[in-house]
Each structure stands twice: as C-alpha cells, then as structure tokens.
C-alpha positions as CSV (number, residue, x, y, z in Angstrom):
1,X,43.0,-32.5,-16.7
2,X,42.3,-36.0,-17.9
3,X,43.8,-37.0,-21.3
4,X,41.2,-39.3,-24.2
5,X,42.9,-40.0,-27.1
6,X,41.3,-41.8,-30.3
7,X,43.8,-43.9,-32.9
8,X,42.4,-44.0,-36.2
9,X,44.4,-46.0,-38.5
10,X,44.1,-44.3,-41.9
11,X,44.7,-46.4,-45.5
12,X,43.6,-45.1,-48.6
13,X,40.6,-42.8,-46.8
14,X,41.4,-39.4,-48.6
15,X,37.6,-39.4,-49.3
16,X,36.7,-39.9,-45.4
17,X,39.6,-37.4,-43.8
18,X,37.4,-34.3,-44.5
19,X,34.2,-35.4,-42.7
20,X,35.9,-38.1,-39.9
21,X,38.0,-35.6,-38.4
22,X,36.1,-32.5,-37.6
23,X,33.3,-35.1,-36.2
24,X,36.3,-36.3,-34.1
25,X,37.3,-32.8,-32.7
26,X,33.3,-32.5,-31.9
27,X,33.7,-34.1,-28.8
28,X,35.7,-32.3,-27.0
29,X,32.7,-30.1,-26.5
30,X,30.6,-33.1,-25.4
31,X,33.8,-33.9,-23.1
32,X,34.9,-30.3,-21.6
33,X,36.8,-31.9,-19.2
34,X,39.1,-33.8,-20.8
35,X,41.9,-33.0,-23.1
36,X,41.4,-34.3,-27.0
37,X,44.4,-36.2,-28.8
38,X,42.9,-37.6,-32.2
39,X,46.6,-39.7,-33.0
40,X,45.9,-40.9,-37.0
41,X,48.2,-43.2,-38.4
42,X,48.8,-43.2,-42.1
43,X,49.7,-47.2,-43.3
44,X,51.4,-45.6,-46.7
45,X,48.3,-44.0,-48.5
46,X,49.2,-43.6,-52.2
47,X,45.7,-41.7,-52.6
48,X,46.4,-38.1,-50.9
49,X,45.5,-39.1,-47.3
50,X,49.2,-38.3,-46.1
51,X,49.2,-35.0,-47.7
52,X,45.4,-34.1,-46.5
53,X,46.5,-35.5,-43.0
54,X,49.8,-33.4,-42.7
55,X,47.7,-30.8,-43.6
56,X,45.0,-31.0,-40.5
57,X,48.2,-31.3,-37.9
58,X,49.6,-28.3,-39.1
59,X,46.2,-26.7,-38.6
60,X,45.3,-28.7,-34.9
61,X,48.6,-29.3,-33.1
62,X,47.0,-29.3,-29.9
63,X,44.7,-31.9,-30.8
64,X,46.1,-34.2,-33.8
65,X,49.1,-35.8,-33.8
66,X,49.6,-37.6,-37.3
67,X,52.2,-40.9,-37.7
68,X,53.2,-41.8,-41.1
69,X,54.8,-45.1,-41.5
70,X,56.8,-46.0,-44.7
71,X,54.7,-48.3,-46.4
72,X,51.5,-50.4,-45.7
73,X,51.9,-52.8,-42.8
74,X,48.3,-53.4,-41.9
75,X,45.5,-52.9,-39.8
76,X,46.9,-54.2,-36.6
77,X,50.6,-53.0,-36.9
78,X,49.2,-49.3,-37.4
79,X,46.5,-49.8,-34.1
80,X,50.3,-50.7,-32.7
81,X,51.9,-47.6,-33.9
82,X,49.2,-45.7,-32.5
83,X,49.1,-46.9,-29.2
84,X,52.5,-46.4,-28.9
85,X,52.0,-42.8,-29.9
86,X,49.1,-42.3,-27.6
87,X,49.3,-40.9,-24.3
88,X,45.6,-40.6,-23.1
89,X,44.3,-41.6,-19.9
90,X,42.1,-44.2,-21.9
91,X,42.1,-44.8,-25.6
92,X,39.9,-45.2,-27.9
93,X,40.1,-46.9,-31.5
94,X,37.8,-46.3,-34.6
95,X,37.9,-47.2,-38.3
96,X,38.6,-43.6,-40.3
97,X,35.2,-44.2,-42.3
98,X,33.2,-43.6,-39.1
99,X,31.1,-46.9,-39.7
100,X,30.5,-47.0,-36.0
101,X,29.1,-44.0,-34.2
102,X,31.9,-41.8,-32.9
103,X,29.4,-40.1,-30.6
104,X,29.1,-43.5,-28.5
105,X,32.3,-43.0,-26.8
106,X,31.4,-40.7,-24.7
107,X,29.6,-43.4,-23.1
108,X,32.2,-45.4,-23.4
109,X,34.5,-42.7,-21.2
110,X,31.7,-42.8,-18.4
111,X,31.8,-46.2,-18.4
112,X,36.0,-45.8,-18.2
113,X,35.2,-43.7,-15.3
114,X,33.1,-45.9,-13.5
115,X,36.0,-48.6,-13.6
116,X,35.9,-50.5,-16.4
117,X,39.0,-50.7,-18.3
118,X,38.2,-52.0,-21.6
119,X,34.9,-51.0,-23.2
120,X,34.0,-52.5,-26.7
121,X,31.2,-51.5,-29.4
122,X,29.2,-54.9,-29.8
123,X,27.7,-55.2,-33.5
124,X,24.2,-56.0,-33.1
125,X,23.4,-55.2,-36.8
126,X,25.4,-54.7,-39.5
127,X,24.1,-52.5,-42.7
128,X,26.1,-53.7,-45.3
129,X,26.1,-56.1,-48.6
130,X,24.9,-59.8,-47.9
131,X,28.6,-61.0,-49.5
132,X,30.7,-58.5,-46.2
133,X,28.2,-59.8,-44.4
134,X,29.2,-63.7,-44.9
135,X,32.7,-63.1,-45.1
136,X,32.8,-61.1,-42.0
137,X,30.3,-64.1,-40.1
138,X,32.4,-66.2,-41.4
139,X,35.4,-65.1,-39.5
140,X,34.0,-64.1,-36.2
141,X,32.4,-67.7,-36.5
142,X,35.9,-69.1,-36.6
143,X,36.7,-66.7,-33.4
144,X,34.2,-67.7,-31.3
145,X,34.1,-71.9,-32.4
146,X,38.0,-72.2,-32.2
147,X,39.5,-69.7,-30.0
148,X,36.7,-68.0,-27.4
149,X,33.1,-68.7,-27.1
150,X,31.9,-65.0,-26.0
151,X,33.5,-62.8,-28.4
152,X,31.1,-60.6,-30.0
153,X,29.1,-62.9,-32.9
154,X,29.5,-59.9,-35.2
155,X,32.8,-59.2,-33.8
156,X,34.2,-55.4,-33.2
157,X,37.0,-53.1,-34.3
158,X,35.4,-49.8,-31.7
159,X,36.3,-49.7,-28.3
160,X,37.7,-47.9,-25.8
161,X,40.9,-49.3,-23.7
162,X,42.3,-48.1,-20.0
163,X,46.0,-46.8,-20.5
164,X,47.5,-50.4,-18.8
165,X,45.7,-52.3,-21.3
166,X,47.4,-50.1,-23.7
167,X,51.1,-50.8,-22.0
168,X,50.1,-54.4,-21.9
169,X,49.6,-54.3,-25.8
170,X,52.7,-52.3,-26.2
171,X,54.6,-54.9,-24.5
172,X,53.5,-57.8,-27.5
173,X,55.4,-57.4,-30.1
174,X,53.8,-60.3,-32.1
175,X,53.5,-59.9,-35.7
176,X,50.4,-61.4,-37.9
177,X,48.3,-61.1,-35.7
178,X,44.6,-59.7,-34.9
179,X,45.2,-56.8,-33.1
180,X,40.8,-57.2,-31.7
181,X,41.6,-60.7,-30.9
182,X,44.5,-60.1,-29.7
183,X,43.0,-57.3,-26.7
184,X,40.3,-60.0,-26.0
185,X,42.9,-62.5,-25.4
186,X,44.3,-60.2,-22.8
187,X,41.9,-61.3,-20.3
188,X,40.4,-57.9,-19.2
189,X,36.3,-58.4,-18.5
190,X,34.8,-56.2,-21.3
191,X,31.9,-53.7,-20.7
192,X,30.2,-54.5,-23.5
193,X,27.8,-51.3,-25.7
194,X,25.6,-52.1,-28.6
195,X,26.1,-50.6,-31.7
196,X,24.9,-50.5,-35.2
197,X,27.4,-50.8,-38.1
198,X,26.5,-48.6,-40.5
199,X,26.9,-49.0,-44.4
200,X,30.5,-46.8,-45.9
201,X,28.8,-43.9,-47.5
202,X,32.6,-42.7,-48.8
203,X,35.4,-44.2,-50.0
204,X,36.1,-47.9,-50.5
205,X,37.1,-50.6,-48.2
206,X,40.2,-52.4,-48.7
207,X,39.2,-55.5,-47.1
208,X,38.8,-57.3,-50.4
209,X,38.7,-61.2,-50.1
210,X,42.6,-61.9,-50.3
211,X,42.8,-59.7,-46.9
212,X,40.2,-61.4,-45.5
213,X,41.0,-65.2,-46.0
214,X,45.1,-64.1,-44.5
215,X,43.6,-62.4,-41.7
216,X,41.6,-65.9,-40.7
217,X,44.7,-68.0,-41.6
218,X,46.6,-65.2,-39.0
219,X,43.9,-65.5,-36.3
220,X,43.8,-69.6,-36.3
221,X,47.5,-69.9,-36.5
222,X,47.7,-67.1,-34.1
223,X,45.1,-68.2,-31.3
224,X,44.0,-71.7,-31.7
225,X,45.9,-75.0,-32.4
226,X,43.0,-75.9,-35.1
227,X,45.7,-76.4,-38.4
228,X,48.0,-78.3,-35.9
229,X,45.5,-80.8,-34.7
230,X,43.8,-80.7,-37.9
231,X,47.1,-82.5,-39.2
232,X,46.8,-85.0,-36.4
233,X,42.8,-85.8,-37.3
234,X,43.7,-86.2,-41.0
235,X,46.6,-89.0,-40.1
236,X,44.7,-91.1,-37.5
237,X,41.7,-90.5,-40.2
238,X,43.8,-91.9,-42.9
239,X,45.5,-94.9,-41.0
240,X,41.8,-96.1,-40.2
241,X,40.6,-96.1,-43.5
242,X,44.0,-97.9,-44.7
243,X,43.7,-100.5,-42.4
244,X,39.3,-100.7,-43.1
245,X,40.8,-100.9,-46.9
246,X,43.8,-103.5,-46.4
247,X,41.2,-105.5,-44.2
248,X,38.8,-105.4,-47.0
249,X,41.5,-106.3,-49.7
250,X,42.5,-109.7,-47.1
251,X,39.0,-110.5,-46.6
252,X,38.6,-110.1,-50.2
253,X,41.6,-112.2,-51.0
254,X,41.1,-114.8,-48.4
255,X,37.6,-116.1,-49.7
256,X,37.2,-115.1,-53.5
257,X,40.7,-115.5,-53.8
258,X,40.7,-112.3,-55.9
259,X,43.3,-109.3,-56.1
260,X,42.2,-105.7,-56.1
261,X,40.5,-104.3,-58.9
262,X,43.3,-102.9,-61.5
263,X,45.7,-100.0,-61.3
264,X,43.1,-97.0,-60.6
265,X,42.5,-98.2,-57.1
266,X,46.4,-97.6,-56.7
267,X,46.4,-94.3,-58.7
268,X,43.5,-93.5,-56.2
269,X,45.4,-93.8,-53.3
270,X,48.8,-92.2,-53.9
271,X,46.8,-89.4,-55.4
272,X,44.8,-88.9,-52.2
273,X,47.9,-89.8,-50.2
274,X,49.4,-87.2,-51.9
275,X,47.4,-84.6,-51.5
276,X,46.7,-85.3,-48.0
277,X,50.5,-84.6,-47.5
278,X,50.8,-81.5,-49.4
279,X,48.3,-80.3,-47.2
280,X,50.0,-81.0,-44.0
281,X,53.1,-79.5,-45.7
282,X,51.5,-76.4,-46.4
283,X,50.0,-75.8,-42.7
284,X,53.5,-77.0,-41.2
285,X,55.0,-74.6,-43.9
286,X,52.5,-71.9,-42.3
287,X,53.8,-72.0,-38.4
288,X,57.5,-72.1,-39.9
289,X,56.9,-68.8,-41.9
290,X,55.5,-67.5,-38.8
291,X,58.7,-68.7,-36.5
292,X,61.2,-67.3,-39.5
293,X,59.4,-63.5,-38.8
294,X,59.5,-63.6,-35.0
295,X,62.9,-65.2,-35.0
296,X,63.9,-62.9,-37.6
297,X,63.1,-59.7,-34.6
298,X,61.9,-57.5,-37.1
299,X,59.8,-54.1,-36.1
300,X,56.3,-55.1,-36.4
301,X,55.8,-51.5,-38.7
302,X,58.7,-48.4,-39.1
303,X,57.9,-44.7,-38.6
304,X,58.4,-42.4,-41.2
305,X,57.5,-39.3,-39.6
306,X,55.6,-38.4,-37.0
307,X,53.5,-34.3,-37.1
308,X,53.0,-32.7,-33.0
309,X,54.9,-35.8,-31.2
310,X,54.6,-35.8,-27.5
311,X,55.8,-38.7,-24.7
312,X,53.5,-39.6,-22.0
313,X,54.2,-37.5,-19.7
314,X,52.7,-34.3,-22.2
315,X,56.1,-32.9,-23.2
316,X,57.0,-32.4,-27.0
C-alpha cells in the first residue's frame, strides 16, 4: 500500500488544531487505498498548540506523527523539517488554518497517479481583507516581474509534491529562503488546480507586515539579481546626471561667467550622494548577512522532539 502524507506546519494555531485535523484524517476514507501520515510540525507555539498536538499523536500514532522544534524558525524551515520527516509516496503541504480546501487533494493524488509530480493549488480568488490582499499581490508581483513570469499571479502555499521532488528539496540546505519559490525554481512542470482562498474563520495569522516585507527582501536576494543590479543602475544613473550637472555648471561658467548658485546646491548633492551610498551599503550589507549564515553551516531549524517517528522505509 501506497503511502500520502500531508506536512502542516503549525505556529500559534491552537484555535485551528481541533477542527484541521480530524478534517485531515477524513480522507483516508475518500483515499481507501492509501496509507494516511498527517506529519505537523510545531515552529515553537507559546499558545498550547504543542500541548494540544502531543496530545492527538498520543491518540493517532498510526496516522500523526508530530515534530516540535525548539523555537520559531519560520515558515519554510518547518515545510523543511517536515519533509524530512515525511515518508509518503507523494506529499502534500497545507497551511494548519485550512484556508485552501483540504478535500482538493484527492484530486491532486489522481493527478500524482497519472504522472505528474508536482501538483499545485492555483489561487484564482482570494476571500480576504483588501490590505492581505495588496500586500500578498504585491509580493507574487515581485515573483513573477523579477524572478519567473508563470508563477501563479495569486501565488500558492497548497500542493502536492512526488517523493523525488521531496529528496531534491531535502538536498538544499539554503536558509532565508521561500520554500514555494524555492519548489518552483526546481524546474519540475507543474499541474496546475484552481482553488479559492477562503477567508481564516479561526485563529490569527501571523503574517503581520514585518514578516511580509523580510520574506520579499528573502525572495529578491534569494532568486533574482534585482538589489545587485539595482546598485549598478543607481551609479551609471548618478554619473549621468553629474556629468549633465558639471556640463551645465561649464556652460554656465563659460558664457555668463557666473559660479553656481551658493552653498545649498553643494549641501544638495553630498546629501543625495549620501544617501545614494547608504543605500547601496545597506543591499551590499544584505548579501553579506546572507553569505555570514550559509558560511557559518548552521541547521536551517533543530528538532526538539519528534511523537510516532518512522524512516522511509516504514520502520519506527
């Protein structure tokens, strides 16, 4: 028998647990002939989703395995954790506040079966607040202008993945990075299912705006060479307009026989000089933060715990 699993990284969703879950384990009746593994990865809940999740692996341990790392990593590093856990045939992933319709990957599976390897949940609509609905455009604008032209316009965080894809993601250690993104830029042609987002009835998301504006800054340092070049624009930019400005100050000179206007032009300048060098600073500082982590080989996230572990191969 056939092995699906489903990774549902879990952070601060105490109020979802109780109703995500048991729709989870639902489809094993809709899927009779495969076995159900529901891995949930805690990212170091402080609300009582650790507690509430040991709980339902004590209860299911032939169908949950729960991984509990030490603190709050992130979205991505916890997807990683998972799929390292996982030992399904293919794998799915899904948000813990069921946004998406569970139900839809049993389509996804038959579309596994008929040989496609990496199946995604395309957002046609999303039924949320106009402000998570321009900060999240926003984003998956910057994806598809800067990095790859068909990714999803409404981007995607459901889908189901063939266990090599899996190995191959298990392979990349990379850390600050989009894990979505980062499947995409694997290559792999994606079957692609429409879905409607639905609006979080429970709990509250903790994608507030600090979260959101890092995770772009990860995904254009990440997957594009936009801040590099931008660096590169801004200097040949500035050079031109020096030398349009020292060419005006000559011509000036040369047939009023006049100097440039006072001390604020100067003050002008240095200021916007300045600045212009801060901020070239600050993306160079960036891709050097980014070196220092990978250089410095830490673990992308560290496992407390894990509740019903098994290896690949089904033993305990």
């Amino acid at each position: 028998m056939k092995t699906f699993s489903i990774i549902v990284p879990v952070y601060q969703n105490c109020a979802n647990l109780g109703d995500t879950v048991p729709r989870l384990l639902a489809l094993s009746e809709r899927l009779p002939e495969y076995r159900l593994e529901l891995v949930l990865v805690d990212d170091g809940s402080t609300d009582g989703s650790r507690e509430l999740l040991a709980n339902l692996a004590h209860h299911h341990p032939e169908s949950i395995r729960a991984v509990f790392l030490t603190r709050n990593f992130g979205q991505s590093p916890a997807i990683q954790a998972g799929l390292k856990h996982a030992t399904g045939d293919c794998i799915g992933i899904i948000s813990c506040d069921l946004q998406e319709p569970c139900e839809e990957f049993v389509t996804m599976v038959k579309a596994w079966e008929q040989g496609h390897k990496y199946v995604l949940g395309e957002r046609v609509d999303r039924q949320e607040s106009t402000t998570h609905q321009a900060t999240s455009s926003f984003y998956w604008w910057v994806v598809r202008r800067f990095a790859f032209p068909e990714f999803p316009p409404m981007g995607y965080d459901f889908c189901l993945l063939d266990q090599q894809i899996a190995i191959e993601l298990s392979a990349i250690n990379e850390k600050n990075t989009s894990i979505f993104v980062l499947i995409y830029w694997l290559g792999h042609r994606p079957y692609r299912l429409h879905i409607v987002r639905k609006v979080r009835i429970k709990g509250r998301s903790q994608w507030n705006l600090q979260r959101k504006i890092g995770f772009t800054l990860d995904t254009l340092i990440g997957f594009t060479y936009v801040p590099a070049r931008l660096i590169s624009f801004l200097g040949f930019s500035t050079a031109m307009l020096a030398l349009l400005y020292l060419g005006f100050v000559l011509l000036r000179w040369s047939t009023l026989r006049a100097a440039p206007p006072g001390w604020m032009t100067v003050v002008g300048l240095v200021t916007l000089f300045g600045a212009l060098n801060l901020f070239a600073l600050g993306i160079l500082s960036e891709y050097l933060l980014r070196i220092l982590d990978e250089a410095r080989k830490r673990p992308t996230y560290i496992v407390e715990r894990i509740i019903n572990a098994r290896t690949r191969s089904g033993s305990g």
